[in-house]
N, CA, C and O atoms as a GROMACS GRO file, in nm:
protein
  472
    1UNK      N    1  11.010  13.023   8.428
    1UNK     CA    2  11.032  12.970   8.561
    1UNK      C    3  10.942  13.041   8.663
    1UNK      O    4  10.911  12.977   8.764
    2UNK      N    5  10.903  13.150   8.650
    2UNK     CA    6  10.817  13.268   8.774
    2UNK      C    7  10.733  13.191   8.741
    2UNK      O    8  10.714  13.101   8.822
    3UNK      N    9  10.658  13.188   8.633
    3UNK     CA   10  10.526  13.129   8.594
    3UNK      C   11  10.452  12.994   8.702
    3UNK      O   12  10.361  12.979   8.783
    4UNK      N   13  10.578  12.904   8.627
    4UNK     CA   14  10.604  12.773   8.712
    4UNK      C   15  10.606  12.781   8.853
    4UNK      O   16  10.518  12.721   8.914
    5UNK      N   17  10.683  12.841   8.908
    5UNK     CA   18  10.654  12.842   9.048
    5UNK      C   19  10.572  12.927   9.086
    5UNK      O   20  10.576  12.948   9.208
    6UNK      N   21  10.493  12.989   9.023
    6UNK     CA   22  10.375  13.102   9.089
    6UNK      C   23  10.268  12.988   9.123
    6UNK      O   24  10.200  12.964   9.222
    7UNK      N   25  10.283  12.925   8.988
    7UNK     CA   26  10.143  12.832   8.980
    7UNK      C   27  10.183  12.737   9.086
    7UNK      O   28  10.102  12.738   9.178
    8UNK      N   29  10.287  12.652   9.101
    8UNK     CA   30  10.308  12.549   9.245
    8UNK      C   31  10.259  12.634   9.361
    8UNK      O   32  10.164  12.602   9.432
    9UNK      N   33  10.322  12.729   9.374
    9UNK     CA   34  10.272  12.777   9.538
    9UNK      C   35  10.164  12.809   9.534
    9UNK      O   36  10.104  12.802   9.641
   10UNK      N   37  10.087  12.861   9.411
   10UNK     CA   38   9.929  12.864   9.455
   10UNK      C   39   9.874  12.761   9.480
   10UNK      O   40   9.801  12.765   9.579
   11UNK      N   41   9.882  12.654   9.420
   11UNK     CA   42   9.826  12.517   9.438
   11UNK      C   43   9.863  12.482   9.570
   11UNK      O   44   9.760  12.448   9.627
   12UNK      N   45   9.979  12.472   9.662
   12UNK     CA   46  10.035  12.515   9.817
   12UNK      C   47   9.933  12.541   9.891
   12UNK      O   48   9.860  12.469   9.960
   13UNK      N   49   9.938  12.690   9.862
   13UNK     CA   50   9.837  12.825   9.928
   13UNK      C   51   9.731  12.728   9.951
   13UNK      O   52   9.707  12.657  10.048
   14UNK      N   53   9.667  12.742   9.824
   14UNK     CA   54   9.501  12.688   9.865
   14UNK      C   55   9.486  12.604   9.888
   14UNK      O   56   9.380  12.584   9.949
   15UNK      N   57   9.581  12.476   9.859
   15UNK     CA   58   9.585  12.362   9.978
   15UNK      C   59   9.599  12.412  10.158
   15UNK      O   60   9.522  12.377  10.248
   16UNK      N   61   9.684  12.475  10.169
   16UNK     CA   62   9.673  12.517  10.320
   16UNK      C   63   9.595  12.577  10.377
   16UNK      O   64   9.558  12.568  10.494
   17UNK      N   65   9.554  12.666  10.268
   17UNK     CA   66   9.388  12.754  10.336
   17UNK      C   67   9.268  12.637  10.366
   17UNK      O   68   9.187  12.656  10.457
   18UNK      N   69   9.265  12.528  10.290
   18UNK     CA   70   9.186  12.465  10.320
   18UNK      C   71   9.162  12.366  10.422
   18UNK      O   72   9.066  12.337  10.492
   19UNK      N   73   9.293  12.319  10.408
   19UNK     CA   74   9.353  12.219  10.536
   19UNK      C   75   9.356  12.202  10.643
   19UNK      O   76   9.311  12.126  10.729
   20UNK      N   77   9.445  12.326  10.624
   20UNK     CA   78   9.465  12.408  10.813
   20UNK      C   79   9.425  12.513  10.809
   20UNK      O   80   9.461  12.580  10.906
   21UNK      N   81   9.330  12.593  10.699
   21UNK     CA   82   9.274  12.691  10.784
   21UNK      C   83   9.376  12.828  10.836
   21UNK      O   84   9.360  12.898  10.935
   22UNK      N   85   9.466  12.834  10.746
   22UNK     CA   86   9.566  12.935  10.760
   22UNK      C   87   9.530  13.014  10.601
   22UNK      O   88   9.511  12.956  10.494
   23UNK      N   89   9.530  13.168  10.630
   23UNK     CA   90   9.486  13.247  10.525
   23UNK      C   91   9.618  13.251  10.426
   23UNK      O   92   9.674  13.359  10.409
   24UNK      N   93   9.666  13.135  10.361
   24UNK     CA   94   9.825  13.155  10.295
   24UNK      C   95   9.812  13.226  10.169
   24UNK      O   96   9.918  13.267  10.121
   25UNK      N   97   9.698  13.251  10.102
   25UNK     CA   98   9.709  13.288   9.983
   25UNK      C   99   9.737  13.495   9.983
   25UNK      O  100   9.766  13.572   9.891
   26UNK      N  101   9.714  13.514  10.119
   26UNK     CA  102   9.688  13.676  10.218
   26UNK      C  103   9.791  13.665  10.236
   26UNK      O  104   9.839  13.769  10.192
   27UNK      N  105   9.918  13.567  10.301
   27UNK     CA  106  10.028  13.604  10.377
   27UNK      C  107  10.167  13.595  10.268
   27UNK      O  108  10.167  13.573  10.147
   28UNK      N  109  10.281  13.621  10.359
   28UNK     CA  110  10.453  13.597  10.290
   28UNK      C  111  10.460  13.452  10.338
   28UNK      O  112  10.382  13.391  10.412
   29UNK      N  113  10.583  13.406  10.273
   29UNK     CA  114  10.621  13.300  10.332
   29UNK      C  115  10.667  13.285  10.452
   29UNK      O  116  10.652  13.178  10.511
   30UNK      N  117  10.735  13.397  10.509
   30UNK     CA  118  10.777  13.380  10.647
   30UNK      C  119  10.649  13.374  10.782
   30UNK      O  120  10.652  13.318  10.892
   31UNK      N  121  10.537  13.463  10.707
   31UNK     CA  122  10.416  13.416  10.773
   31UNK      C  123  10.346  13.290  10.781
   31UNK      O  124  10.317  13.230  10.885
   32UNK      N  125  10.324  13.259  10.679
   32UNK     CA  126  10.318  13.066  10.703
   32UNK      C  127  10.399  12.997  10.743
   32UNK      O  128  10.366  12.880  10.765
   33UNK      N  129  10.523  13.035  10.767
   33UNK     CA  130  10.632  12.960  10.835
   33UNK      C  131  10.604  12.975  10.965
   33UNK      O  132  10.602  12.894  11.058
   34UNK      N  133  10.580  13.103  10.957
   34UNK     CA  134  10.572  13.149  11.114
   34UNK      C  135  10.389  13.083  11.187
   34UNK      O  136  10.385  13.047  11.305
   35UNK      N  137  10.327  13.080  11.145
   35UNK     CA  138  10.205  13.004  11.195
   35UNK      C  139  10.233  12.848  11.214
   35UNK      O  140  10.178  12.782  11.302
   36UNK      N  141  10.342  12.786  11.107
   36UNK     CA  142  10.300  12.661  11.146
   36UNK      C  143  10.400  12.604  11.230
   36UNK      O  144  10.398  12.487  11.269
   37UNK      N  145  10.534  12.734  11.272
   37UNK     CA  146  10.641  12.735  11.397
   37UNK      C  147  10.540  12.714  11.524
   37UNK      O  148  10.548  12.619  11.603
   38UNK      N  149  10.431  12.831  11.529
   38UNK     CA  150  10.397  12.856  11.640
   38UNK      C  151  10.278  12.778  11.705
   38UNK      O  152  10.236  12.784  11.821
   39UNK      N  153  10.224  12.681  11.571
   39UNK     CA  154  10.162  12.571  11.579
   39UNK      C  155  10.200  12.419  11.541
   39UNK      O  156  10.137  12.338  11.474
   40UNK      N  157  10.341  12.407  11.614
   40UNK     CA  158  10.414  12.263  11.603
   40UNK      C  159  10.278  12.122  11.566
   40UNK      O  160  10.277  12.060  11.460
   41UNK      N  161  10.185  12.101  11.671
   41UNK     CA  162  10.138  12.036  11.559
   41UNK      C  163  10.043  11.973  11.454
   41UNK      O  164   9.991  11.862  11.438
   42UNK      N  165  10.043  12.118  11.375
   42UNK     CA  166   9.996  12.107  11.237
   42UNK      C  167  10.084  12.015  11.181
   42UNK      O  168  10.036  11.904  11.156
   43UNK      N  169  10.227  12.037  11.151
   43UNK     CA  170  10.294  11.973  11.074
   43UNK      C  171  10.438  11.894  11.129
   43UNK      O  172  10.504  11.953  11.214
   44UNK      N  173  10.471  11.797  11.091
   44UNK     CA  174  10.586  11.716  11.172
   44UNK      C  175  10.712  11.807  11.091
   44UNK      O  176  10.695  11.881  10.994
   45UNK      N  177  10.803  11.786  11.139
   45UNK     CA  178  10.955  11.823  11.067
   45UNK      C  179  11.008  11.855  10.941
   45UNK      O  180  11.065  11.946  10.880
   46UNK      N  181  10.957  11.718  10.929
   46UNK     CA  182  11.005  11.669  10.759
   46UNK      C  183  10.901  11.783  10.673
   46UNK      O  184  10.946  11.885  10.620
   47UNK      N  185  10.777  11.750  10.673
   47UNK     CA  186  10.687  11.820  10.638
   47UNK      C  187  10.706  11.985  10.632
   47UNK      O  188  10.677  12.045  10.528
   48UNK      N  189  10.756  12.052  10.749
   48UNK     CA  190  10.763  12.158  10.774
   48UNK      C  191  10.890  12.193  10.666
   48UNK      O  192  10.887  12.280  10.579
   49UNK      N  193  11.008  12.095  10.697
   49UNK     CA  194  11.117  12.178  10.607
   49UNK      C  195  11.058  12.172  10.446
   49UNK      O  196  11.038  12.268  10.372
   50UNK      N  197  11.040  12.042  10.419
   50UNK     CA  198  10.960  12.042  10.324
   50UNK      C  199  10.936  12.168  10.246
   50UNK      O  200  11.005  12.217  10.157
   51UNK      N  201  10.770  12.230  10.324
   51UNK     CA  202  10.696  12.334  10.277
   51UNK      C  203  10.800  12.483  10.232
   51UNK      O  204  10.788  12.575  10.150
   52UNK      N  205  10.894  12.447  10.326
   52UNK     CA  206  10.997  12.583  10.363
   52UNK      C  207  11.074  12.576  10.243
   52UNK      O  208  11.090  12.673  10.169
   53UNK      N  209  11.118  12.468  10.223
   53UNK     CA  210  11.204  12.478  10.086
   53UNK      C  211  11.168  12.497   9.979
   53UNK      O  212  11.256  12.530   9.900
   54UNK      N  213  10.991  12.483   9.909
   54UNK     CA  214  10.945  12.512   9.846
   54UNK      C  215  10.907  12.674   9.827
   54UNK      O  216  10.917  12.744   9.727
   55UNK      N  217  10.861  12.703   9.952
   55UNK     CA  218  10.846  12.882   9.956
   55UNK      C  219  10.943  12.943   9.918
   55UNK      O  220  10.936  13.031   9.832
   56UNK      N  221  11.071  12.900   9.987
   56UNK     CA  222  11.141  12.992   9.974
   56UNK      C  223  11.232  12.978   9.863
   56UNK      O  224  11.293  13.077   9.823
   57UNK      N  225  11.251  12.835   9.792
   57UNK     CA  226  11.323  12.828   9.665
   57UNK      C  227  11.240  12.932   9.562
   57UNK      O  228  11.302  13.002   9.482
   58UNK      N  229  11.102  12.934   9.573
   58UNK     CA  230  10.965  12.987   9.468
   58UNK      C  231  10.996  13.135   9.502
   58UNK      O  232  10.998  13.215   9.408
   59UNK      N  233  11.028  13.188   9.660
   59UNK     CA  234  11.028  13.339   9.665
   59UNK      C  235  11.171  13.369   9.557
   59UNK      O  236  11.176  13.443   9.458
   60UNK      N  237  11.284  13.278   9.621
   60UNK     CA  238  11.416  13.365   9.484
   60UNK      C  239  11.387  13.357   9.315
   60UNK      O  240  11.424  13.421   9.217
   61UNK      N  241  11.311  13.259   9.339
   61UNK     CA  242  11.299  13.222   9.200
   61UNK      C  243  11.212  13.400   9.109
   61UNK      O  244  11.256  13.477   9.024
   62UNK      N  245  11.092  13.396   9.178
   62UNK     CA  246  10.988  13.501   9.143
   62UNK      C  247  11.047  13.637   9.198
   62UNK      O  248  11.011  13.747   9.157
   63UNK      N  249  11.133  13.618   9.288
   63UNK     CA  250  11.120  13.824   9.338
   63UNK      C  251  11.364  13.831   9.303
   63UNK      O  252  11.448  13.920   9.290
   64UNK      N  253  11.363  13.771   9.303
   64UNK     CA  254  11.488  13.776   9.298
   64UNK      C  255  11.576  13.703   9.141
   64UNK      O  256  11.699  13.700   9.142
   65UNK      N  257  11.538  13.676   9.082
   65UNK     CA  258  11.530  13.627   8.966
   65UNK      C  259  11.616  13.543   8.958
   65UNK      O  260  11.709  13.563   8.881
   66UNK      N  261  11.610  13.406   9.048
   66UNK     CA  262  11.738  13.309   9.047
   66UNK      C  263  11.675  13.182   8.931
   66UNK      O  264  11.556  13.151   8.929
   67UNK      N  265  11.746  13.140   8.869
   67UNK     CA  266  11.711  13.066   8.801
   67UNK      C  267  11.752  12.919   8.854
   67UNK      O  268  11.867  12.880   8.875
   68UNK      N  269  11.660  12.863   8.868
   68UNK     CA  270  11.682  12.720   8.958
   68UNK      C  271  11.722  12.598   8.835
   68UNK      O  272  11.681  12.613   8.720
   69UNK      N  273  11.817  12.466   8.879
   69UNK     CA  274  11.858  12.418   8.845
   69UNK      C  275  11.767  12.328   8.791
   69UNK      O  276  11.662  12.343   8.855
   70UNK      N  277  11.752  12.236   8.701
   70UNK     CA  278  11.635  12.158   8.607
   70UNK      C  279  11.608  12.112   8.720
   70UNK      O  280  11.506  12.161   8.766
   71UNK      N  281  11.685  11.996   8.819
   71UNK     CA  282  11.649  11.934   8.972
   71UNK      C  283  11.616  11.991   9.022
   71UNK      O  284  11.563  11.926   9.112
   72UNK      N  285  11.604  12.083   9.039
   72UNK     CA  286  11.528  12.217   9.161
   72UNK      C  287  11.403  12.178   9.176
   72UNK      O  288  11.343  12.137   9.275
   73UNK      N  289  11.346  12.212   8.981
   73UNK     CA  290  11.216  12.182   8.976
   73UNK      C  291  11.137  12.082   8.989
   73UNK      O  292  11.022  12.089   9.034
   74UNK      N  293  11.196  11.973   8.949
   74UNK     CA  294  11.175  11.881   8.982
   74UNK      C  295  11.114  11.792   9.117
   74UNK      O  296  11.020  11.720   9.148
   75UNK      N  297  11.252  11.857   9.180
   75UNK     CA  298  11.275  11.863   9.361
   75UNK      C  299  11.146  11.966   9.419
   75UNK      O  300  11.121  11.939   9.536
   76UNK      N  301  11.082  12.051   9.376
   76UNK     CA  302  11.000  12.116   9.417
   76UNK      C  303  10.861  12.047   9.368
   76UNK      O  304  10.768  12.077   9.443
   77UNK      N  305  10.833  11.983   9.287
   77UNK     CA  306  10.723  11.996   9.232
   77UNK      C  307  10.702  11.812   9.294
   77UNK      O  308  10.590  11.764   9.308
   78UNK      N  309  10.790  11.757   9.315
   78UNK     CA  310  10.804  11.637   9.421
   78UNK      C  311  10.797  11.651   9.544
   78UNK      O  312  10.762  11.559   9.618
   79UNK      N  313  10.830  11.778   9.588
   79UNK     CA  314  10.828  11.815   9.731
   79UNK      C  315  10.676  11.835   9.803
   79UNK      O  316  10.631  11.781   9.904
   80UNK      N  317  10.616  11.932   9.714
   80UNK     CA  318  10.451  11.993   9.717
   80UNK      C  319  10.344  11.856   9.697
   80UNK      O  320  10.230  11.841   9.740
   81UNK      N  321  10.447  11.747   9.600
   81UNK     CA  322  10.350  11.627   9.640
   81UNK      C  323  10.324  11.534   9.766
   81UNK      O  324  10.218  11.485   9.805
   82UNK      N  325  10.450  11.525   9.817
   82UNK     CA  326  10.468  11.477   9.907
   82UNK      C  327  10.397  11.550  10.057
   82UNK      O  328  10.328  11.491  10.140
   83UNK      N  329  10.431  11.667  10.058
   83UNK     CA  330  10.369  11.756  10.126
   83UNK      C  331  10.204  11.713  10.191
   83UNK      O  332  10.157  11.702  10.304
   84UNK      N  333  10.143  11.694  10.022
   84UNK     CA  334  10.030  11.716  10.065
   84UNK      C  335   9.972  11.567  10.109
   84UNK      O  336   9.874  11.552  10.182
   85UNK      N  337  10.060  11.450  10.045
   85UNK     CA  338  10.059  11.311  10.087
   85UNK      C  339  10.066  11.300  10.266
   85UNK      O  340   9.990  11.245  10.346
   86UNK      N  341  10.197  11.380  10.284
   86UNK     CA  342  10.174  11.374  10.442
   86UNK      C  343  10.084  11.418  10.502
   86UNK      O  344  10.026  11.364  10.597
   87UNK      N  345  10.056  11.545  10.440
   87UNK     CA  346   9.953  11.564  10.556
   87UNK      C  347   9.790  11.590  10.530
   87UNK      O  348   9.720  11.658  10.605
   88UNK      N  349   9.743  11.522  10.411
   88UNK     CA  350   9.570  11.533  10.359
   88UNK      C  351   9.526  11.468  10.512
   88UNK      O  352   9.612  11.430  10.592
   89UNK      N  353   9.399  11.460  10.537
   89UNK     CA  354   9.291  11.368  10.607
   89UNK      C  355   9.278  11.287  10.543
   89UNK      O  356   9.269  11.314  10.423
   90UNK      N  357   9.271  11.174  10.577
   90UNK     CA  358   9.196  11.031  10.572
   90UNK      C  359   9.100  10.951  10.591
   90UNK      O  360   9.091  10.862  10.675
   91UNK      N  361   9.006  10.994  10.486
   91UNK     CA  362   8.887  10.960  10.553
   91UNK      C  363   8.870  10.759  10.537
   91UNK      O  364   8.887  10.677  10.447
   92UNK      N  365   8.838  10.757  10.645
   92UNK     CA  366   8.798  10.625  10.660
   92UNK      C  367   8.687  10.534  10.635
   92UNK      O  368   8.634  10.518  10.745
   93UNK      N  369   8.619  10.459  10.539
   93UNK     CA  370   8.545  10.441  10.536
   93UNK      C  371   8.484  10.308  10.553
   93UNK      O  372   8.528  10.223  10.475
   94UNK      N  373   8.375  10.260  10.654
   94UNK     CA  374   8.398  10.132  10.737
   94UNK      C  375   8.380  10.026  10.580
   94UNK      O  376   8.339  10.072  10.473
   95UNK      N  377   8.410   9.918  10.596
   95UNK     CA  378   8.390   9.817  10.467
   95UNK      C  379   8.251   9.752  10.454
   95UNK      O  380   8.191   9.719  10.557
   96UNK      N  381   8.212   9.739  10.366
   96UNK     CA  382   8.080   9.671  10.351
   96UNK      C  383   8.114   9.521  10.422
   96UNK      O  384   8.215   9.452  10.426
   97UNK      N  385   8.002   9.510  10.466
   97UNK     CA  386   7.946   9.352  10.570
   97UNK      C  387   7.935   9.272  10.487
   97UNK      O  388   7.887   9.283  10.374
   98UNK      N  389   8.007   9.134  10.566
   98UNK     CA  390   8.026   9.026  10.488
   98UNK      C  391   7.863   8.976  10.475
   98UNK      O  392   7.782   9.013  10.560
   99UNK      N  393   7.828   8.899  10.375
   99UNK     CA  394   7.726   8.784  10.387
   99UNK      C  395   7.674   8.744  10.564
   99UNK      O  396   7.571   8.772  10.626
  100UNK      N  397   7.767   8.686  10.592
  100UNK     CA  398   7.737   8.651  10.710
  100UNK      C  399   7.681   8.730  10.822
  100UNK      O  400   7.590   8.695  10.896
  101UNK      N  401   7.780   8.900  10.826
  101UNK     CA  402   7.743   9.002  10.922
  101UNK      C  403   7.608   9.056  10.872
  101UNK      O  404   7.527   9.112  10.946
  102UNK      N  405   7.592   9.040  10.766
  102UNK     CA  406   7.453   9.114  10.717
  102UNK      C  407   7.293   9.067  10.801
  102UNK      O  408   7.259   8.951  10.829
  103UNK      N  409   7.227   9.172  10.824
  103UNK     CA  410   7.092   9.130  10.917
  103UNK      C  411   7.019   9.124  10.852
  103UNK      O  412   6.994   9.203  10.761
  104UNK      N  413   6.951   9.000  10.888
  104UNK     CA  414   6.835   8.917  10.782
  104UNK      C  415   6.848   8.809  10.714
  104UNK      O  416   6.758   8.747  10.658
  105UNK      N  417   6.993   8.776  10.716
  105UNK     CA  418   7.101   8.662  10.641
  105UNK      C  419   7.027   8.531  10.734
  105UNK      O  420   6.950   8.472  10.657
  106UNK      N  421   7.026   8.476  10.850
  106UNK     CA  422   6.962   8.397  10.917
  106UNK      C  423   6.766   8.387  10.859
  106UNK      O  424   6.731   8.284  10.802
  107UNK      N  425   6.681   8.480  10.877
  107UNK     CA  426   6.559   8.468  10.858
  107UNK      C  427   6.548   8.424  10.714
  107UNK      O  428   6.443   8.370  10.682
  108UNK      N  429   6.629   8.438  10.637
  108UNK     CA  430   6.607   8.387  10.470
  108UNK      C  431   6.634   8.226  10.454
  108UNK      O  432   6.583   8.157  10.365
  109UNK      N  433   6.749   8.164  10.582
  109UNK     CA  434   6.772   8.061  10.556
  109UNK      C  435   6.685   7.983  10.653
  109UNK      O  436   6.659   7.862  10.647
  110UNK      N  437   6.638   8.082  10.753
  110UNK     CA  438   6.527   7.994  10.857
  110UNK      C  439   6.407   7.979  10.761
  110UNK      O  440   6.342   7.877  10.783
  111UNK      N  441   6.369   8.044  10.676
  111UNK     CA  442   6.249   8.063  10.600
  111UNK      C  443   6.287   7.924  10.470
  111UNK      O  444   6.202   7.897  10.385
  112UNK      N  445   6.369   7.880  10.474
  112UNK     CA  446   6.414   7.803  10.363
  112UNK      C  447   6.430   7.710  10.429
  112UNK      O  448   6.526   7.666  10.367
  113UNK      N  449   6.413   7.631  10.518
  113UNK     CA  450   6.486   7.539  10.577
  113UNK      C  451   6.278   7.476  10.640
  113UNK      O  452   6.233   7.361  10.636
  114UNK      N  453   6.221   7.576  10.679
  114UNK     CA  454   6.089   7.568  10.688
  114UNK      C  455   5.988   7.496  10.599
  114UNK      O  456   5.902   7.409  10.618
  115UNK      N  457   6.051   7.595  10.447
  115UNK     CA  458   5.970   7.562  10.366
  115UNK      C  459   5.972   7.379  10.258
  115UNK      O  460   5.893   7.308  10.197
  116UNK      N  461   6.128   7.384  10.295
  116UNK     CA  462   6.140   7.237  10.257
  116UNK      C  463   6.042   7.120  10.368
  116UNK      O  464   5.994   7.020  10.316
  117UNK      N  465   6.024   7.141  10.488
  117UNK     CA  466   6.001   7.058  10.598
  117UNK      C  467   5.818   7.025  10.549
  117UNK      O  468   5.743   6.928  10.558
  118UNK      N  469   5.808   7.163  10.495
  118UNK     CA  470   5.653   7.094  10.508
  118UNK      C  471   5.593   7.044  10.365
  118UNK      O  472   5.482   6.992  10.360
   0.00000   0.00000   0.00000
């Protein structure tokens, strides 16, 4: 079980170091709690308890030796997905141009319409 949740919260960590730019893999959990308290908004509510329940189910689990319930894990390893569902970037990317919007689409059919005439 330590194992298991060592490895989720690292995958966490270096998601957040990258994200937001918070040194989590350096800090406790109450320090990432505490950065993303004092920066409301990085993360909405849900999100926030979210992250919290994962740290801190992972801290008893690893320093206190609680053994979490099969749903725990479950519940955690669903949680860290969701997590990162809420809050990745989105990159947007504009859609390719129809036929019609495309430039040059007119001069091919003016050029065709020419060449029948003569």
């Amino acid at each position: 079980m330590k194992e298991y949740y060592t490895r989720l919260t690292d995958i966490i960590r270096i998601y957040i170091e990258e994200r937001f730019n918070v040194p989590a893999m350096e800090q406790t959990t109450f320090e990432i709690l505490s950065d993303f308290r004092e920066n409301k908004t990085l993360l909405d509510d849900n999100s926030y308890k979210g992250l919290k329940d994962i740290l801190e189910l992972a801290d008893l689990v690893k320093f206190a030796k609680l053994t979490p319930l099969p749903d725990d894990n479950h519940l955690s390893l669903n949680s860290a997905y969701l997590f990162v569902q809420h809050t990745k970037i989105e990159e947007t990317i504009e859609p390719d141009k129809t036929e019609e919007e495309k430039p040059g689409k007119d001069l091919v059919a003016d050029v065709s319409e020419k060449e029948g005439k003569i």
